[in-house]
C-alpha positions as CSV (number, residue, x, y, z in Angstrom):
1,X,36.1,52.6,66.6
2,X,34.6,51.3,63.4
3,X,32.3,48.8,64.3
4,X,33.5,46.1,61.5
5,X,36.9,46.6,63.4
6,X,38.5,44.0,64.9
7,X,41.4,45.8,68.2
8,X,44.8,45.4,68.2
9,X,47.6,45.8,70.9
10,X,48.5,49.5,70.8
11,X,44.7,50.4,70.2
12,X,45.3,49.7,66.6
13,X,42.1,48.7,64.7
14,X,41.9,45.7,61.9
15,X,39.1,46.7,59.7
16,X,36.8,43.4,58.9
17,X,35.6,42.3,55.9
18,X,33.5,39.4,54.5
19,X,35.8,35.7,54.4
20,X,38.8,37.2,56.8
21,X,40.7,34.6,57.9
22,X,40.4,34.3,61.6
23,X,44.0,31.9,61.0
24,X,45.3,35.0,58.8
25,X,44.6,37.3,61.9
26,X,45.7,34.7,64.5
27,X,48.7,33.9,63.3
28,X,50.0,36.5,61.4
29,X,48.5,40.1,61.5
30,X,47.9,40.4,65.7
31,X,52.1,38.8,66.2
32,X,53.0,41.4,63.9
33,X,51.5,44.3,65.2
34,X,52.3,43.1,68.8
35,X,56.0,43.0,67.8
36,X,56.0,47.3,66.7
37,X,57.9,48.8,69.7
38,X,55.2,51.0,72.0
39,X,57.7,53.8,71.4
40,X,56.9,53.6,67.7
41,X,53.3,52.9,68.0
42,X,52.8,55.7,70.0
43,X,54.6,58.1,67.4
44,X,52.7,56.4,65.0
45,X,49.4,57.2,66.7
46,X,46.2,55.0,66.1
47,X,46.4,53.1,63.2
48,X,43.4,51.7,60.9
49,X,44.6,48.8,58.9
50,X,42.8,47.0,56.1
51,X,43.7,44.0,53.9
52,X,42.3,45.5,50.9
53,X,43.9,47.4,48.2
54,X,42.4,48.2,45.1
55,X,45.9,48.4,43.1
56,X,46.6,44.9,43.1
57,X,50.4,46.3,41.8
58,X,50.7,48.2,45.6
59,X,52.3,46.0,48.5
60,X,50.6,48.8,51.1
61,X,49.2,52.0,51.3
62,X,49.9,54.3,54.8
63,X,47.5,57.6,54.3
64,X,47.3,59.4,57.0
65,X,44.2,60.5,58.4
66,X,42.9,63.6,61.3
67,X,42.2,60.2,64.0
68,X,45.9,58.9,62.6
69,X,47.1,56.0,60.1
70,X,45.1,54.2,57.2
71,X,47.1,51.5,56.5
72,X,46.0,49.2,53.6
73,X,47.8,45.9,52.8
């Protein structure tokens, strides 16, 4: 695991970075990833997510990656 990274249900990861909203992960990121169906997640495989995206024009970006998912919001 990075060790900026925050863990998620499903063994996820939440990359951290400087002034992230402990509400923002409280309150919205953890109940959403909670709510993916472990059927999914586990197609899926592990998934890193970060809140930054350099095209500010790009909702999200899902690369994947040899450990599993990159997915930038």
């Amino acid at each position: 695991m990075h060790s900026g990274a925050l863990r998620l249900a499903h063994r996820w990861t939440l990359l951290r970075r400087p002034g992230l909203s402990h509400v923002l992960v409280r309150e919205f990121i953890r109940p959403a990833v909670r709510v993916v169906p472990a059927s999914m997640a586990r197609r899926l495989g592990h998934c890193r997510i970060s809140l930054e995206i350099a095209d500010p024009t790009v909702a999200s970006q899902w690369t994947e990656t040899e450990a599993g998912l990159a997915v930038s919001l």
